[in-house]
C-alpha positions as CSV (number, residue, x, y, z in Angstrom):
1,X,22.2,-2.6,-8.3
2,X,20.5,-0.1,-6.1
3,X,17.7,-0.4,-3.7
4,X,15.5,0.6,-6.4
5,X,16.4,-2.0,-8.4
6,X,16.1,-4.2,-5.9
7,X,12.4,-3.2,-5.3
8,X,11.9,-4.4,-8.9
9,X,13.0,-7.8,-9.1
10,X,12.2,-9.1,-5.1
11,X,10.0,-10.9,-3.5
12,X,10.2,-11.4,0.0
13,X,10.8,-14.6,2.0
14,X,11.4,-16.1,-1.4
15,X,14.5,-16.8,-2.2
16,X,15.7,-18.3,-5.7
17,X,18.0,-21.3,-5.1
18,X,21.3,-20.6,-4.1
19,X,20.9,-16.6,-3.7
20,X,21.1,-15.5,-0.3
21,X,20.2,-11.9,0.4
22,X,20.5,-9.9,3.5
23,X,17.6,-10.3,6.6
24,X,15.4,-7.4,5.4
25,X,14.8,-9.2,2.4
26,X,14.0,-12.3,3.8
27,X,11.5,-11.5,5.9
28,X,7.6,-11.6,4.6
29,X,5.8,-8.3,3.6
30,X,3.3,-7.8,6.4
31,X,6.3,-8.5,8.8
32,X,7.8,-5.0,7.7
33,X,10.1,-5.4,4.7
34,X,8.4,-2.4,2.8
35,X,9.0,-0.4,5.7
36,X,12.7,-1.5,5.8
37,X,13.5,-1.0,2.3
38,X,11.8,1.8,2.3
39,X,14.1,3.4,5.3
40,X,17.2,1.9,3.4
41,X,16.3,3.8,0.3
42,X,16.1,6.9,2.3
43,X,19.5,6.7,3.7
44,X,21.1,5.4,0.2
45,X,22.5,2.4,1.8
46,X,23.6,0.1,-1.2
47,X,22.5,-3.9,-1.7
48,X,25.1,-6.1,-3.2
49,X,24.2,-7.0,-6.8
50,X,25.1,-10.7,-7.0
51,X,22.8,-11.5,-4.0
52,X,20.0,-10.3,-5.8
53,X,19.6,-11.0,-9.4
54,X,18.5,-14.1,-9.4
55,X,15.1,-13.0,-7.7
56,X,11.9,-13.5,-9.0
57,X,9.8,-10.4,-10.6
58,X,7.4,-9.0,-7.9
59,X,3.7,-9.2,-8.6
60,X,1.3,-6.5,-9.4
61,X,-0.3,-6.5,-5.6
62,X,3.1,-6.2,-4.3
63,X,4.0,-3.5,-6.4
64,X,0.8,-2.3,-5.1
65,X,1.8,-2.8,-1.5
66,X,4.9,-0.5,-2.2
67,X,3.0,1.8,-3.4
68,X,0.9,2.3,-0.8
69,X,3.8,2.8,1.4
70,X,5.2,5.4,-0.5
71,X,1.5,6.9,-0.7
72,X,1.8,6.6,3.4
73,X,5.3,8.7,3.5
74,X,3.4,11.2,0.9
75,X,6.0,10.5,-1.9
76,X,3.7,11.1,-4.5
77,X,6.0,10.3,-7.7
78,X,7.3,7.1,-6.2
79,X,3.6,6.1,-5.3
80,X,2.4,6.7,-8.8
81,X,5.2,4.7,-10.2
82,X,4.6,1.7,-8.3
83,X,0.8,1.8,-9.2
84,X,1.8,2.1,-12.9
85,X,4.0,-1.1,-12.8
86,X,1.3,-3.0,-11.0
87,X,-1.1,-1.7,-13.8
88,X,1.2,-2.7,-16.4
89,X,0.7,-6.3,-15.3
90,X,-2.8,-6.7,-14.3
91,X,-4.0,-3.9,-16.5
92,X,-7.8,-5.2,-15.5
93,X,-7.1,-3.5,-12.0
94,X,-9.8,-1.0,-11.1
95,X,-8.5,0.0,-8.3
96,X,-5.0,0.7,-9.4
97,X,-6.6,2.9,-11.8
98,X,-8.9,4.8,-9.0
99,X,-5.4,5.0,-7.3
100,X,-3.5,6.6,-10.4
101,X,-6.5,9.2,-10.9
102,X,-6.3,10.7,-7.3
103,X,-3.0,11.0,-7.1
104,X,-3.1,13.0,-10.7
105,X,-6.1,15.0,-9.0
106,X,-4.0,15.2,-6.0
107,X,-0.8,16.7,-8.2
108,X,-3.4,19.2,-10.7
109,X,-3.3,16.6,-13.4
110,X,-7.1,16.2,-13.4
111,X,-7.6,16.4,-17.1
112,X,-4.8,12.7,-17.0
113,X,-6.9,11.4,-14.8
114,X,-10.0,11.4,-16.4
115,X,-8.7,8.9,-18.8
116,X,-8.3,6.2,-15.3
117,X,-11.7,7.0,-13.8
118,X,-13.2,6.3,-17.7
119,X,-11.7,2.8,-17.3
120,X,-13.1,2.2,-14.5
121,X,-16.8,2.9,-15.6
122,X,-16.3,1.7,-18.7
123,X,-15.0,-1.8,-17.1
124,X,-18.1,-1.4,-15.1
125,X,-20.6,1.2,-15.7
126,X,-22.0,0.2,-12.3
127,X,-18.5,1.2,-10.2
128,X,-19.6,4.3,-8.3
129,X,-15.9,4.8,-7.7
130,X,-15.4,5.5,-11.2
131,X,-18.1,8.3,-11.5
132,X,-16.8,10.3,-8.2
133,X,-13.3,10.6,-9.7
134,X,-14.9,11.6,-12.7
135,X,-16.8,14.0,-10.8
136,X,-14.1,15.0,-8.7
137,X,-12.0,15.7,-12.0
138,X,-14.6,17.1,-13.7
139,X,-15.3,19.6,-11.1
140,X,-11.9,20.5,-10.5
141,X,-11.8,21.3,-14.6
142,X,-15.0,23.8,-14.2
143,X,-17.2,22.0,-16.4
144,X,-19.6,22.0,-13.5
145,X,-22.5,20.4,-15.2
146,X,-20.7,17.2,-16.5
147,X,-19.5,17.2,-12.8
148,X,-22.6,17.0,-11.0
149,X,-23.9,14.6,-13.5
150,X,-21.5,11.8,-12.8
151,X,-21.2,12.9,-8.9
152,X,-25.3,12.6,-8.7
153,X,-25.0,9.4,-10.5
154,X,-22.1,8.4,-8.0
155,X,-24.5,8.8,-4.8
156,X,-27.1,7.6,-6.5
157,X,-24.5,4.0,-6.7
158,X,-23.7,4.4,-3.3
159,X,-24.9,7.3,-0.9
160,X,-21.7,6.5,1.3
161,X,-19.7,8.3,-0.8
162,X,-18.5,11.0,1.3
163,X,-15.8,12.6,-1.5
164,X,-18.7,12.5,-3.9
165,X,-21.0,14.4,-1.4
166,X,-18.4,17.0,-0.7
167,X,-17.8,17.2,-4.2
168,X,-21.6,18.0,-4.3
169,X,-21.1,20.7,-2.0
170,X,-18.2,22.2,-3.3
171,X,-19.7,22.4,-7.1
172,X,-22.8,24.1,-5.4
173,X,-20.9,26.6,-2.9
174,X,-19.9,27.6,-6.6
175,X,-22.8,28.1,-8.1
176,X,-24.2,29.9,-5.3
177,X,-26.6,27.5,-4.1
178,X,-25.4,27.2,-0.4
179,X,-28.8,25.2,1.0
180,X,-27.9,22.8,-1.5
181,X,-24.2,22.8,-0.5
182,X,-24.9,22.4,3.0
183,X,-27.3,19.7,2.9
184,X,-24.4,17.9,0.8
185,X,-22.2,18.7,3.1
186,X,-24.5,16.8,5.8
187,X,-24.6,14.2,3.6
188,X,-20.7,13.7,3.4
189,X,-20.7,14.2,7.8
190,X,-23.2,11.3,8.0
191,X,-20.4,9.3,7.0
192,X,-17.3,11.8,8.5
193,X,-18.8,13.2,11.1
194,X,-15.4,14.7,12.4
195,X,-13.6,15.3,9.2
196,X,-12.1,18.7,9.1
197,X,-12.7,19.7,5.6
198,X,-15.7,18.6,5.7
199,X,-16.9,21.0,8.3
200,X,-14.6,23.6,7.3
201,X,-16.3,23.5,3.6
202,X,-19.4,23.6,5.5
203,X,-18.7,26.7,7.8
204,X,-17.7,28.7,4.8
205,X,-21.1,27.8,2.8
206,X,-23.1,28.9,6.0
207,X,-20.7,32.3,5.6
208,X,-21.7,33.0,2.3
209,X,-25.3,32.0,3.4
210,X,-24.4,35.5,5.6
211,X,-25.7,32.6,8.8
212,X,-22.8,33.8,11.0
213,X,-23.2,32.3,13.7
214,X,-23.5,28.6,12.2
215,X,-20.4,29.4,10.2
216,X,-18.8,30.0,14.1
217,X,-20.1,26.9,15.4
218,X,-19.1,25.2,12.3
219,X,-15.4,26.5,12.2
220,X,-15.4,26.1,15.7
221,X,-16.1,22.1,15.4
222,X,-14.0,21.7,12.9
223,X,-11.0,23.4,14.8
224,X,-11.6,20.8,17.6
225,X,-10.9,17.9,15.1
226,X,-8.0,19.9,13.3
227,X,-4.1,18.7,14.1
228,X,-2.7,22.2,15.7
229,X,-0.3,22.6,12.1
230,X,-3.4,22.8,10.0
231,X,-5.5,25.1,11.7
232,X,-4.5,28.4,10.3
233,X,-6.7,28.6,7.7
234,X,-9.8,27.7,9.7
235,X,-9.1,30.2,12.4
236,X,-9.1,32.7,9.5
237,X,-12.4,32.1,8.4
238,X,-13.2,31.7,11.8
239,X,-12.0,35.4,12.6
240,X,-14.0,36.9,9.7
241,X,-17.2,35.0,10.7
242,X,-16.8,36.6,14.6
243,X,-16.1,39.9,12.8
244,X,-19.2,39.8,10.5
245,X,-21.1,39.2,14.2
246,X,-19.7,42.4,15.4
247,X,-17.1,40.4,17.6
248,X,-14.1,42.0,16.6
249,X,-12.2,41.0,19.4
250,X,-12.8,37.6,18.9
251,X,-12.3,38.0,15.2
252,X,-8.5,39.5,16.6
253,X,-8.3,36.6,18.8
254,X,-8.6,33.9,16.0
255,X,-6.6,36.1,13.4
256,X,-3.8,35.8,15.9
257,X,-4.0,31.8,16.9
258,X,-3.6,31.7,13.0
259,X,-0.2,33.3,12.8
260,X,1.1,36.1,15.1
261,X,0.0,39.6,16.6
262,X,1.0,41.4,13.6
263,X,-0.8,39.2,11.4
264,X,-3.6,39.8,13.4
265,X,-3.8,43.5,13.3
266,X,-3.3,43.9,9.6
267,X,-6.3,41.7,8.3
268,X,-8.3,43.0,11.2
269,X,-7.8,46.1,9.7
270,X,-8.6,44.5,5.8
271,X,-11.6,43.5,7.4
272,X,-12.6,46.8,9.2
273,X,-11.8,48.1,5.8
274,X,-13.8,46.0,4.3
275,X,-17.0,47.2,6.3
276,X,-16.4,50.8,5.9
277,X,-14.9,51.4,9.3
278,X,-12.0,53.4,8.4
279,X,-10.9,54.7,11.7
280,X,-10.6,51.3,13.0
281,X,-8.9,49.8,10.5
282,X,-6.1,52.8,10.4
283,X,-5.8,52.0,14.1
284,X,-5.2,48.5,13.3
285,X,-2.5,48.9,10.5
286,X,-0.6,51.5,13.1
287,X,-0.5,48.8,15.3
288,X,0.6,46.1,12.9
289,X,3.4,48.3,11.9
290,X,3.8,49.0,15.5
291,X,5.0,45.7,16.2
292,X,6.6,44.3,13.4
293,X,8.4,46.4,11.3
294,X,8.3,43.8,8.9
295,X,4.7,44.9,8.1
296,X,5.9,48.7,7.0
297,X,5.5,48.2,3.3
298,X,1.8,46.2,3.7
299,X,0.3,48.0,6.4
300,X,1.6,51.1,5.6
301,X,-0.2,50.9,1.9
302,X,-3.1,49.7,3.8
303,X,-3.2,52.6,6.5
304,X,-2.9,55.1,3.7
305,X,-6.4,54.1,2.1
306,X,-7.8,53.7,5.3
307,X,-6.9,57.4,6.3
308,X,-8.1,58.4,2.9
309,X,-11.6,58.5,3.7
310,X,-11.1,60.0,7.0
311,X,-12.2,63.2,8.1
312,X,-9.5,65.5,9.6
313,X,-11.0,65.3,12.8
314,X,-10.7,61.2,12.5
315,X,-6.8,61.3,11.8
316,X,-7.1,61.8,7.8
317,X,-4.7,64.6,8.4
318,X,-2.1,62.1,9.2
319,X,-1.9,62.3,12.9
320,X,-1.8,59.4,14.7
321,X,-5.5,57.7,15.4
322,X,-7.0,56.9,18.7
323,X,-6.5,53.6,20.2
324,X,-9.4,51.6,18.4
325,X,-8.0,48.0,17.4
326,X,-8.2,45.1,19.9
């Protein structure tokens, strides 16, 4: 019998009569065992057989438990499949179901979810738990107007919400209605004030709002409560809000804190593109192939539609351009 089996027929500090098992398994859950079996499993070390068959079945919170822990060490699969055998026994559960629907959200299974979230509400059409997963799959199917129905109905159950609020403001950022995004997104910060997403959804509705400078101050906040790995794509839109200001050096700055000098130059250069400024953007794609040589085939592509609507006089003829990049 593997660990795995073991998982499926324990329950710790009880042992059947006559069974002994080794210590892990005799300690109680909150004292760690999840965490130890857990780290067993990972390094395939094998638990005898005859110590353990004569354990009692676990019960639907402690197969719960376990899947939480798996949900903590981001093993999806293993998480869902602990939620499903705790649902199998208590099938009356809501929360085991609001559990099975993210994680299908979480792995692009939204349409599968909807079928836990329904439970839910249809258990209790007052769960406002229920109607944000709904929302939340909803929205992530495009039907946009079933998804603000049961979000709206969501905050209406309970304003604290958060997800459902950001949901909000995602839904609207789509439809173009970016006051009504960003005063969802308030709504969501009220609860999460520092919550990176959050204020990073919120910087890029203030972008397409063309409010520049609060899409800076947003990114800017949100960097500050952003682990260092996950910054890169906040210091992006961070680098094309500075840009939009005129700060271009700035905008090079924050292109390069998101990845490297190279990087840098050639989407400085998309965005000088972008804006017309063809003689600054060729500079910027020389210098990208400049230092990386790894950039030839990109930049080089990109430095030929830049100098395409030069002038001979700006470089068009194919000599090299002035210095103009950061």
């Amino acid at each position: 019998m593997t660990v795995g089996a073991v998982l499926a027929v324990c329950v710790a500090g009880v042992v059947a009569s006559g069974c002994s098992v080794p210590n892990f398994l005799s300690q109680p859950f909150e004292q760690g065992v999840y965490k130890d079996i857990l780290e067993r499993q990972a390094e395939g070390m094998p638990v005898e057989d005859d110590k353990l068959k004569n354990l009692p079945a676990m019960t639907a919170k402690e197969y719960e438990t376990l899947g939480d822990a798996y949900l903590a060490r981001n093993e999806i699969g293993q998480a869902e499949s602990k939620y499903q055998s705790a649902l199998a026994i208590d099938p009356t559960a809501w929360q085991l179901h609001y559990k099975i629907g993210v994680l299908l959200l979480k792995t692009g299974s939204a349409r599968e979810s909807l079928d836990h979230f329904g439970a839910m509400v249809q258990a209790d059409p007052m769960n406002a738990l229920g109607y944000e997963g709904r929302g939340r799959a909803l929205l992530a199917l495009r039907e946009y107007e079933e998804a603000e129905a049961a979000l709206r109905h969501a905050v209406d159950l309970n304003s604290g919400l958060w997800k459902a609020h950001e949901a909000l403001g995602v839904l609207y950022d789509r439809l173009g209605s970016f006051d009504e995004s960003i005063a969802q997104y308030r709504a969501a910060l009220t609860v999460r004030p520092d919550d990176p997403e959050v204020l990073n959804n919120m910087g890029m509705a203030f972008y397409l709002k063309k409010d520049y400078q609060k899409a800076i101050e947003t990114f800017e906040r949100a960097l500050s409560f952003t682990p260092a790995s996950d910054r890169a794509r906040t210091y992006n839109n961070l680098a094309r809000a500075y840009a939009k200001t005129g700060s271009y050096a700035r905008a090079f700055e924050s292109f390069r804190r998101a990845s490297d000098a190279p990087t840098a130059y050639n989407n400085l250069g998309v965005v000088y593109l972008e804006d017309g400024r063809s003689r600054q953007a060729a500079s910027c794609f020389e210098k990208a192939i400049q230092e990386s040589p790894s950039y030839y085939a990109a930049a080089n592509e990109n430095l030929i539609t830049a100098r395409q609507s030069l002038s001979p006089s700006d470089g068009g003829d194919g000599v090299r351009i002035a210095a103009v990049c950061p």
